[in-house]
C-alpha positions as CSV (number, residue, x, y, z in Angstrom):
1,X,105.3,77.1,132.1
2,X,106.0,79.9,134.3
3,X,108.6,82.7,133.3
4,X,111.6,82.6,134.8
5,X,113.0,86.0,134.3
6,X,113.6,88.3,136.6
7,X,110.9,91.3,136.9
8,X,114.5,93.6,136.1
9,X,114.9,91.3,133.2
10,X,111.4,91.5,132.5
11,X,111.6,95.2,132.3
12,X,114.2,95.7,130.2
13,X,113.0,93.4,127.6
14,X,110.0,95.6,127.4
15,X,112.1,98.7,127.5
16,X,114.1,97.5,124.4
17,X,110.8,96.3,122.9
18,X,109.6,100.0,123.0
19,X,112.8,101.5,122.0
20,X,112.9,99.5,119.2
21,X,109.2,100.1,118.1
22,X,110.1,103.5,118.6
23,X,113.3,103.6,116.1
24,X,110.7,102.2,113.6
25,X,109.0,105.3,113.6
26,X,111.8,107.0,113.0
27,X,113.4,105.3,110.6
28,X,110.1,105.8,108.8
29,X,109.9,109.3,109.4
30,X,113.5,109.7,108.2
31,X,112.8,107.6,104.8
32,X,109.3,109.8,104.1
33,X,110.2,113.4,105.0
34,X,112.1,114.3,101.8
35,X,108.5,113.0,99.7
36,X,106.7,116.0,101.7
37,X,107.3,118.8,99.7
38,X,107.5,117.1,95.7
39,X,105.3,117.7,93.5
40,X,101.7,115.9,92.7
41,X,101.7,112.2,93.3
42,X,97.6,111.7,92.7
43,X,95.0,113.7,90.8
44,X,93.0,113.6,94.3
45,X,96.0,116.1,96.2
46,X,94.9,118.9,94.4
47,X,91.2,118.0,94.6
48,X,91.9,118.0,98.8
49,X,94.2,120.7,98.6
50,X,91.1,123.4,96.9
51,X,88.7,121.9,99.4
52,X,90.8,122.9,102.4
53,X,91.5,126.3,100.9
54,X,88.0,126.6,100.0
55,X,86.9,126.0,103.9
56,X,89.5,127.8,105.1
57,X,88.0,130.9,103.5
58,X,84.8,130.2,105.1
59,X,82.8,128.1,102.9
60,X,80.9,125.1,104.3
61,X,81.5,121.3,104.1
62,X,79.1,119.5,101.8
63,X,76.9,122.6,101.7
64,X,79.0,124.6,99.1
65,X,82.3,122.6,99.5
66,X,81.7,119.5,97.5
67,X,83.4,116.0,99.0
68,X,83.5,112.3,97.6
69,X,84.6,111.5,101.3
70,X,83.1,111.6,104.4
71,X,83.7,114.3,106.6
72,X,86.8,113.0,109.0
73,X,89.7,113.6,106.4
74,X,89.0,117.3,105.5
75,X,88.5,117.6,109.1
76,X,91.8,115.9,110.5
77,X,93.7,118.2,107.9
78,X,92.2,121.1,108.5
79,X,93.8,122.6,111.6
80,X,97.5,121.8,110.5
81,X,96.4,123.7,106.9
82,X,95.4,127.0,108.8
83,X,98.6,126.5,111.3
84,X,101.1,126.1,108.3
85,X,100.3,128.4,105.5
86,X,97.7,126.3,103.6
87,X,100.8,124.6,101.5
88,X,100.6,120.9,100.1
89,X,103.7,120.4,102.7
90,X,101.0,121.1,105.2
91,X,98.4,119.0,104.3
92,X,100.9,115.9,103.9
93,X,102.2,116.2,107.3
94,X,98.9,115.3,109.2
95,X,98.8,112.8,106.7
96,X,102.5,111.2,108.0
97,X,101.6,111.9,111.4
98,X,98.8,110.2,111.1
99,X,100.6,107.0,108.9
100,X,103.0,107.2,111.7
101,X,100.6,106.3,114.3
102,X,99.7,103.5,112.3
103,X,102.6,102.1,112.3
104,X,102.9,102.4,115.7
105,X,99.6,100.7,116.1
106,X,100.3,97.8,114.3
107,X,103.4,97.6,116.1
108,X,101.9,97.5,119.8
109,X,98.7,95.3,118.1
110,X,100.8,92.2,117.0
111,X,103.0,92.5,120.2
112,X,99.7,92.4,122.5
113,X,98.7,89.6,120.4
114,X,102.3,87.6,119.8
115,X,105.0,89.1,121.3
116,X,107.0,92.0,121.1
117,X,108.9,90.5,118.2
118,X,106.1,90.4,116.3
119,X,105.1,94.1,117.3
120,X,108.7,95.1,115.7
121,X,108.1,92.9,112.7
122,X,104.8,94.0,112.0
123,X,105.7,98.0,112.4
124,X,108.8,97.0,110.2
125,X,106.6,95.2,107.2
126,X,104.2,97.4,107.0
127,X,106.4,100.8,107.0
128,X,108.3,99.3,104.0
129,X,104.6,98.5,102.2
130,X,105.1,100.7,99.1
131,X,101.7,101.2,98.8
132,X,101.4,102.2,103.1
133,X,104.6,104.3,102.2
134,X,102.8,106.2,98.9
135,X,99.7,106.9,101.1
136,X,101.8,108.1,104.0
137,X,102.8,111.0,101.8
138,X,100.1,111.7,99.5
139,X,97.2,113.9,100.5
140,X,94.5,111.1,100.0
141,X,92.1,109.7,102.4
142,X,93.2,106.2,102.5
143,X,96.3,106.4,104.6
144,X,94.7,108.2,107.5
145,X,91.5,105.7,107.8
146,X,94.0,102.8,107.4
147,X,96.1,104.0,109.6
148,X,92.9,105.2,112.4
149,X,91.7,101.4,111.8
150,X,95.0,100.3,113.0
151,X,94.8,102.5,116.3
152,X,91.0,101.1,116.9
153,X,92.6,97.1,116.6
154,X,95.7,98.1,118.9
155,X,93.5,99.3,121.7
156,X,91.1,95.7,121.0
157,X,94.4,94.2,121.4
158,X,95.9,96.2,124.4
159,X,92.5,95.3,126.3
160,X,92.4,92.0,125.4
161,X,92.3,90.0,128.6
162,X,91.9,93.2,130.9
163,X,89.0,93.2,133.0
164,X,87.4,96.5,135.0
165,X,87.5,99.8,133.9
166,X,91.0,99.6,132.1
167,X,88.9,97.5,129.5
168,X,86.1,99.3,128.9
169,X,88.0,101.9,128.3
170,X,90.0,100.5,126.1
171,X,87.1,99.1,124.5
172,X,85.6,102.5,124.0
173,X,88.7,104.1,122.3
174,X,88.9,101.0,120.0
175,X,85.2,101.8,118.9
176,X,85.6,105.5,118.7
177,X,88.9,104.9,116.5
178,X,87.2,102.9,114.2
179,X,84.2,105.2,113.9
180,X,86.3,108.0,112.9
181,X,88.6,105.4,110.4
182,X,85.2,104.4,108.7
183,X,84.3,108.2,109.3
184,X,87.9,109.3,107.0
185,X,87.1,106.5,104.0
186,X,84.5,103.7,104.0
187,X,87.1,101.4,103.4
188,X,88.1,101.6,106.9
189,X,85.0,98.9,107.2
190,X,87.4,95.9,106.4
191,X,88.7,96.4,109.8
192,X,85.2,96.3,111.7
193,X,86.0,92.0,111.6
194,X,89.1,91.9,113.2
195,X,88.5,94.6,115.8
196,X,85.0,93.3,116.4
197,X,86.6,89.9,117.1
198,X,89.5,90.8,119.5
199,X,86.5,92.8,121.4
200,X,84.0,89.8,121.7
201,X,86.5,87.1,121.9
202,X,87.8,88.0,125.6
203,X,90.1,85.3,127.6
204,X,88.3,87.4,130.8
205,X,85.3,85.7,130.4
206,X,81.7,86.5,128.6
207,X,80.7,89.1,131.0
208,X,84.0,91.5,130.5
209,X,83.9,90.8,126.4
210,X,79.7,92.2,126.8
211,X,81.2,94.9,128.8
212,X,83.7,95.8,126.1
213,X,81.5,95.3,123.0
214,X,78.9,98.0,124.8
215,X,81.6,100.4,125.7
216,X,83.2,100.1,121.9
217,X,79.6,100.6,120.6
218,X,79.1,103.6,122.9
219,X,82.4,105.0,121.8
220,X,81.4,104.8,118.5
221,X,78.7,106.6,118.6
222,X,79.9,109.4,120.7
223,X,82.9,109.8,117.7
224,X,80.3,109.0,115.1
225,X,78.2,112.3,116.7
226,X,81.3,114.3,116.6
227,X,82.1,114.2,113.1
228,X,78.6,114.0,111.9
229,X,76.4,116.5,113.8
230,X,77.8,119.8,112.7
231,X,76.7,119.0,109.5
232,X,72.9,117.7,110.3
233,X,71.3,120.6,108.4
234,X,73.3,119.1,105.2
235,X,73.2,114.8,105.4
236,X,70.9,114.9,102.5
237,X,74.3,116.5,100.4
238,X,76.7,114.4,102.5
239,X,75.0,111.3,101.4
240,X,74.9,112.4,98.1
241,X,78.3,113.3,97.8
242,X,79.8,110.9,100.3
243,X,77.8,107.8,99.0
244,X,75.2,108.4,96.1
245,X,77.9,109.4,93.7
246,X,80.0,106.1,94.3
247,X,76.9,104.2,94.5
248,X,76.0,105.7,91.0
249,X,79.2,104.9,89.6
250,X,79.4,101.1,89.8
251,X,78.4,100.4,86.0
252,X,81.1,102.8,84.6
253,X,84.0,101.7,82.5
254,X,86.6,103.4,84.9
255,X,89.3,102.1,87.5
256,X,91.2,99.2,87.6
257,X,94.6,97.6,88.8
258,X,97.9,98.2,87.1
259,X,100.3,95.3,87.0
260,X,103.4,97.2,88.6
261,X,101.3,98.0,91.8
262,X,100.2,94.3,92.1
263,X,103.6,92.7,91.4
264,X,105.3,95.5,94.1
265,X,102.7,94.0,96.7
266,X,103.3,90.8,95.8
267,X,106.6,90.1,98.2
268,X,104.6,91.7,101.5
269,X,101.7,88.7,99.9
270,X,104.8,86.3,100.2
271,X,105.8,86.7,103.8
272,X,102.1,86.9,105.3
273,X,101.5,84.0,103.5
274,X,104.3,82.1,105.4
275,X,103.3,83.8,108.2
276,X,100.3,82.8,108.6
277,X,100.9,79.1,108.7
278,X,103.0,79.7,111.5
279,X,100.8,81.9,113.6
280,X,98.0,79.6,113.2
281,X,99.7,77.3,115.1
282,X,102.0,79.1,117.6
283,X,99.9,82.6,118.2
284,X,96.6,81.8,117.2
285,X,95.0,85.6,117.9
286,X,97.4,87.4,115.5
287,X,96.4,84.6,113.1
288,X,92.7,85.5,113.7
289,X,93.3,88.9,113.6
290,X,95.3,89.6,110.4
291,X,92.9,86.9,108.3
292,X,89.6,89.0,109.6
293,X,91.3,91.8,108.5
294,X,92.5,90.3,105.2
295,X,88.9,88.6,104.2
296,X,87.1,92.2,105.0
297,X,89.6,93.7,102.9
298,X,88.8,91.2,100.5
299,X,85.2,91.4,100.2
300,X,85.6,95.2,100.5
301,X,88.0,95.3,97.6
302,X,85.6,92.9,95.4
303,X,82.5,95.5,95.8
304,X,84.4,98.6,95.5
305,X,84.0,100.1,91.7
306,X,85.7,101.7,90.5
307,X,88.6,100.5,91.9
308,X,91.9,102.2,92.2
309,X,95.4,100.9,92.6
310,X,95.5,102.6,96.1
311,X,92.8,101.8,97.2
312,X,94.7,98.5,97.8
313,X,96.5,100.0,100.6
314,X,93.5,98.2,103.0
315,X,95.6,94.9,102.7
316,X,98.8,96.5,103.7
317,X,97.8,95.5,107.7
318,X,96.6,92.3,107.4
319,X,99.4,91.3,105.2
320,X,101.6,93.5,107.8
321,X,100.6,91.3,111.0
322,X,100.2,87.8,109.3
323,X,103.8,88.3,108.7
324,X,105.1,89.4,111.7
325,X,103.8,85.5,112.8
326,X,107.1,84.4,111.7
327,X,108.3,86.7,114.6
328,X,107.6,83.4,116.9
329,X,110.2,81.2,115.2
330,X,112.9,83.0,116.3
331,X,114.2,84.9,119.3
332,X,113.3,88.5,120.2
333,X,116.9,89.7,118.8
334,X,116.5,88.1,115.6
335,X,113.4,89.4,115.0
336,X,115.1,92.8,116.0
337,X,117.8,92.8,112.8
338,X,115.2,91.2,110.1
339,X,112.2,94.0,111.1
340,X,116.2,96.0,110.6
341,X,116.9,94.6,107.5
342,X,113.3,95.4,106.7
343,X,113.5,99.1,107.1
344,X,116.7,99.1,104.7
345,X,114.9,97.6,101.9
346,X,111.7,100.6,102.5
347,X,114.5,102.7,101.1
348,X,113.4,101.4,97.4
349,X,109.5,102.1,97.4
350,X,111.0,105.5,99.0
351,X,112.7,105.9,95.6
352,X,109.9,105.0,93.5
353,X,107.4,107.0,95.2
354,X,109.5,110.0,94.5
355,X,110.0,109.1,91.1
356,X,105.3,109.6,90.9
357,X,105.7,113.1,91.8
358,X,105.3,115.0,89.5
359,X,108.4,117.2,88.4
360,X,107.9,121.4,88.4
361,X,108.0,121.8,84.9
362,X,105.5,120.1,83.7
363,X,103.1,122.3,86.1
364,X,105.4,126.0,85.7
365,X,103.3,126.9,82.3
366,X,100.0,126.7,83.7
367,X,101.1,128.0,87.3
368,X,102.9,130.9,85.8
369,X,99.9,131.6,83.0
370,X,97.3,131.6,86.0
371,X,99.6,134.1,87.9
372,X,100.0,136.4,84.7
373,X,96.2,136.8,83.6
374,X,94.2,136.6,87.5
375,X,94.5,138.3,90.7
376,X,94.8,136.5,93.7
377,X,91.0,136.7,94.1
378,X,89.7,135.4,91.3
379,X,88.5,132.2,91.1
380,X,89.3,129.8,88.6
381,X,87.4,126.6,87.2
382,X,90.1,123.6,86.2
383,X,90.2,120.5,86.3
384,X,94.1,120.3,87.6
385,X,93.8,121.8,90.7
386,X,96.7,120.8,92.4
387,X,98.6,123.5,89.8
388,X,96.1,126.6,90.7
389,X,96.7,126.4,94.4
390,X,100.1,126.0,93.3
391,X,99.2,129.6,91.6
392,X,97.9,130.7,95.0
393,X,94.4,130.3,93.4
394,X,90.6,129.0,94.2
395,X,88.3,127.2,92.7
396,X,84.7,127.6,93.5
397,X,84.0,125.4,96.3
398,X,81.2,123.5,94.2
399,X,83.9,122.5,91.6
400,X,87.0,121.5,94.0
401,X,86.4,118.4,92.7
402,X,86.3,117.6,88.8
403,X,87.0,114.0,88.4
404,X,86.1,111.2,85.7
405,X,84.0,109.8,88.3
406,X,81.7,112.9,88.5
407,X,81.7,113.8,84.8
408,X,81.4,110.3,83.6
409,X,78.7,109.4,86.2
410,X,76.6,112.8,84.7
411,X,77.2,114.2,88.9
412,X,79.0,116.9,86.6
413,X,77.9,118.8,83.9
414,X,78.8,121.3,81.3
415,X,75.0,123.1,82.5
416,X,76.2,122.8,85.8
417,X,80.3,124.3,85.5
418,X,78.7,127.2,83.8
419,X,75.9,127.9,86.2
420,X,78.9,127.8,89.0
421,X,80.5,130.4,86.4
422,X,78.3,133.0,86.6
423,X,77.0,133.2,90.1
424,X,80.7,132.8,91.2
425,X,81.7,135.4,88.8
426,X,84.8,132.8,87.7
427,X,87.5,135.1,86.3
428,X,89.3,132.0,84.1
429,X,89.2,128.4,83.2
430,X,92.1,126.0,82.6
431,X,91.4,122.8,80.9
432,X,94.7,120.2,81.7
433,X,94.0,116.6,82.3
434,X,91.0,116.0,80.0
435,X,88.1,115.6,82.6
436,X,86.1,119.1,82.3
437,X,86.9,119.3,78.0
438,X,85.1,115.1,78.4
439,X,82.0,117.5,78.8
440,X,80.0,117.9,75.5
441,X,79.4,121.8,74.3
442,X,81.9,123.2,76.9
443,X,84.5,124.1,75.1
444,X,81.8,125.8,73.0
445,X,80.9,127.8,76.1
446,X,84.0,128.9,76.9
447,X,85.2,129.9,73.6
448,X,82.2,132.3,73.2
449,X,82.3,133.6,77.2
450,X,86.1,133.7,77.6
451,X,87.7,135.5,74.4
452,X,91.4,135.5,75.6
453,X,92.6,131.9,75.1
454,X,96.3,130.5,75.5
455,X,97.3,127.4,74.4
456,X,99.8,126.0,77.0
457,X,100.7,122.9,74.9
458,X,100.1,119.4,75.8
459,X,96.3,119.8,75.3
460,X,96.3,122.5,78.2
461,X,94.1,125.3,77.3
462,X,93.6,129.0,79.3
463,X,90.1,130.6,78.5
464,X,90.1,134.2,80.4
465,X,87.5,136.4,80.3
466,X,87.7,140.4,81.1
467,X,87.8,141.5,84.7
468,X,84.4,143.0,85.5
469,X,84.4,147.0,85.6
């Protein structure tokens, strides 16, 4: 049946469509900005935090700056860290940005694919996510590939039923987005189903979804280069650090879901569950799209180990769009005040997010300890290193990254810390959470290299040693 509105008609609709999409945005940005400068939400902030300030000062990526991830996060942070002072404020704000565009994406995705209802609904659901909302504010690599995955389905989506060049290059940017999600975190590979299927499954006809899957391939490649070729004389590390150690790690005892994270997920499961009965019958290509999504996420989430509650955070935009399918049942305007009503309730995972970071004083003793026996130049071994850049200290760039992971899988050793020791002439080390004092004989080490110890409480030791002469 033909639409009867009026092109005027027809233009304001989309008008208000876009306006509304865009208050989303804001809204969002209104409820995360007070989270940007708390203290540490995740051990991995201060692990990112030293790497940035270790590359800032000129060491290089996988060659002396040791990374779990592949290069694209360190690299989308970096220029906003050098802009802005090198704070934790800093590195968080890409990180929104970033989460913002994601919303946005899956926003403009579901209305390309159901209707600008849905686009509202599906921004709306999946900026109240508290898990989307944690890692919109945390400086961890899963928000940014989510959120880059989300950007590579909404261009599949926008050039769905395009033809000429409008689609191919649409097609391209959807490729190159993805390459640089997967490119941020693997786990940006759950999306490679859903935006491979919007690209192959074209209305225009065979020839034009050929056409698109080349130029996606293409762009992928080309984005894939980018990010991977300034480091060609160090793959062999990248791999290593990027894949081998997580590849290594699968038999360990480590990881696993926490009830509270599930059960907070479990009302976004609810309403993409009823969602996606309806769009399987009245928008069939959102339906696809969210359960490709959702099955990648799946299989990517049963391989993953160890797993960690946020690495959950993959489901968010499936769940997100399979939602927004009730969207269709109602008109445009009622879709307007629930995606509304939505963005009120995002106000709680807002409080409970704040209530993760971690408050000043239980970092003051070791900040102000670090600032009392070391110069700003020294280097400093810990294994809490969101408190020594806190101190306005490094770590050695080999060592921004102490985690279970890499002590329990034997990537870390006690051999190794003190080798980095000497040849970085490390003025102090802090032992805080329990990971580097997990090491058998170092506290031996220590206590025979590093004669001025303070006991900070809590398990928290200081071991300094005497500046040289």
């Amino acid at each position: 049946m033909r639409n009867s509105a009026s092109p005027r008609a027809l233009l304001t609709g989309r008008v208000a469509a876009l306006l509304g999409l865009a208050a989303v945005v804001a809204v969002a940005l209104a409820v995360r900005a007070p989270l940007l400068g708390g203290g540490q939400i995740d051990f991995d902030e201060g692990v990112y935090w030293q790497s940035l300030r270790a590359m800032a000062a000129g060491e290089p990526l996988f060659a002396t700056v040791y990374s779990s991830q592949p290069p694209g996060f360190l690299l989308l942070l970096l220029p906003a860290h050098l802009a802005l002072g090198g704070t934790i404020e800093a590195g968080r704000l890409t990180v929104l940005a970033v989460a913002l565009v994601g919303i946005a994406a899956a926003g403009r995705a579901a209305w390309a694919l159901a209707g600008p209802g849905a686009g509202l609904l599906a921004a709306a659901l999946l900026a109240a996510d508290p898990l989307y909302l944690r890692e919109s504010v945390t400086l961890q690599a899963d928000g940014p590939a989510t959120a880059l995955a989300l950007v590579a389905l909404a261009s599949a989506a926008e050039g769905r039923g395009r033809t000429g060049r409008v689609a191919v290059a649409l097609a391209a940017a959807a490729g190159a987005a993805l390459a640089a999600a997967v490119l941020t975190k693997l786990l940006a590979l759950a999306a490679v189903p859903a935006v491979a299927g919007l690209l192959l499954a074209s209305p225009a006809g065979l020839r034009t979804a050929r056409w698109r899957a080349a130029a996606a391939a293409l762009g992928g490649v080309l984005a894939s280069a980018a990010l991977l070729l300034p480091f060609a004389g160090a793959w062999r590390e990248l791999w290593a650090q990027a894949v081998g150690l997580h590849l290594g790690a699968r038999s360990l005892p480590l990881g696993g879901l926490d009830g509270s994270t599930v059960l907070r997920e479990l009302p976004l499961a609810a309403v993409a569950a009823a969602g996606a009965v309806v769009a399987a019958s009245r928008v069939r290509p959102l339906a696809a799209a969210g359960a490709a999504w959702a099955l990648g996420a799946a299989a990517l989430l049963l391989a993953q180990h160890p797993l960690w509650p946020h690495h959950l955070v993959v489901l968010a935009p499936p769940l997100a769009l399979l939602g927004a399918g009730l969207a269709s049942l109602v008109p445009a305007r009622v879709a307007a005040v629930a995606a509304g009503a939505v963005l009120v309730a995002s106000l709680l995972p807002a409080a409970y997010v704040r209530s993760l970071e971690q408050p000043a004083p239980a970092t003051r003793a070791e900040v102000a300890a670090l600032r009392a026996a070391t110069a700003p130049s020294d280097l400093v071994i810990t294994d809490d290193q969101f408190a020594a850049a806190l101190a306005g200290r490094r770590t050695p760039p080999e060592l921004v990254d102490t985690s279970f992971v890499r002590v329990e899988s034997g990537d870390l050793t006690a051999g190794a810390v003190e080798a980095v020791a000497e040849r970085r002439r490390v003025r102090a080390v802090l032992l805080s959470t329990g990971r580097l004092a997990a090491l058998p004989g170092l506290r031996a080490w220590l206590a025979a290299g590093f004669p001025d110890v303070t006991d900070l409480g809590g398990g928290r030791t200081l071991y300094v040693r005497p500046a040289p002469g």
